[in-house]
C-alpha positions as CSV (number, residue, x, y, z in Angstrom):
1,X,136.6,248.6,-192.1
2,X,137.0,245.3,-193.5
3,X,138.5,241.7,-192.7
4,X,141.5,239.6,-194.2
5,X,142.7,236.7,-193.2
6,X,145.5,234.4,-195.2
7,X,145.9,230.8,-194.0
8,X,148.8,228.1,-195.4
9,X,149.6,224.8,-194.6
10,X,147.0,225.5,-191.4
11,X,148.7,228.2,-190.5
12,X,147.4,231.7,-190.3
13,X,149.6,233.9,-192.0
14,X,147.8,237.6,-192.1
15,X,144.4,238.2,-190.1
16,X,143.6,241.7,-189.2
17,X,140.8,244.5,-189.6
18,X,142.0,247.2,-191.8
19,X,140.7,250.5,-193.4
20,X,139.4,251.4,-196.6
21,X,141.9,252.1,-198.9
22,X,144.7,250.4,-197.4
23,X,147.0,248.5,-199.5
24,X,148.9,245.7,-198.8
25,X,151.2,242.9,-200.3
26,X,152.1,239.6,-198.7
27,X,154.3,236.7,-200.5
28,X,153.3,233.8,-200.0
29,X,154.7,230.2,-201.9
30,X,153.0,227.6,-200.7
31,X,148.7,227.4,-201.6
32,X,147.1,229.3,-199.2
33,X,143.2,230.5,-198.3
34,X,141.8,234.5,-198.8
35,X,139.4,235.3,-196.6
36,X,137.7,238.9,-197.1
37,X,134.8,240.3,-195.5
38,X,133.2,243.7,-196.7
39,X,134.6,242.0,-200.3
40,X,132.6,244.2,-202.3
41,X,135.6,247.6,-202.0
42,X,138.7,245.1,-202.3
43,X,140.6,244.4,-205.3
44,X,142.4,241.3,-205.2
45,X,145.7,241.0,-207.9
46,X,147.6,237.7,-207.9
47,X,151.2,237.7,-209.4
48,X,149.9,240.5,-211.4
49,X,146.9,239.6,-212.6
50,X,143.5,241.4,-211.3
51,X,141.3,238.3,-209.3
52,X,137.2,238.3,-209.9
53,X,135.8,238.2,-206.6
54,X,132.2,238.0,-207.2
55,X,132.3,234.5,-208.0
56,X,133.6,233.6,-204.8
57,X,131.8,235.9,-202.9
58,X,128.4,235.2,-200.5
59,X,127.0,237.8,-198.3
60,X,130.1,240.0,-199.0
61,X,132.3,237.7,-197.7
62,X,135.2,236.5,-200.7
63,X,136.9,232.7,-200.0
64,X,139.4,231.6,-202.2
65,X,142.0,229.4,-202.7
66,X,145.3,230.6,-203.9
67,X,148.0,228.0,-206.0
């Protein structure tokens, strides 16, 4: 299991638990926050391109801001 959670403008937009494996995709057009927990099994690709986590990752929880 793992944790996302998207936040814009203050608002939460996506927060759930979800499964390994799972795949989702959410549009979004304003900036907005990732938050992952159990970081190191996701793969993160923004408007097509593939997103390094590990820079933005501490104790296998990813935060990143997304413009």
């Amino acid at each position: 299991m793992l944790f996302r959670s998207i936040r814009a403008n203050r608002t939460t937009v996506l927060s759930r638990l979800v499964k390994a494996g799972t795949t989702e995709t959410v549009e979004i057009n304003e900036p907005a926050t990732l938050t992952i927990g159990n970081a190191s099994g996701v793969d993160v690709i923004l408007r097509g391109t593939p997103i390094d986590l590990k820079p933005s990752t501490k104790n296998n929880v990813v935060r990143l801001s997304l413009k």
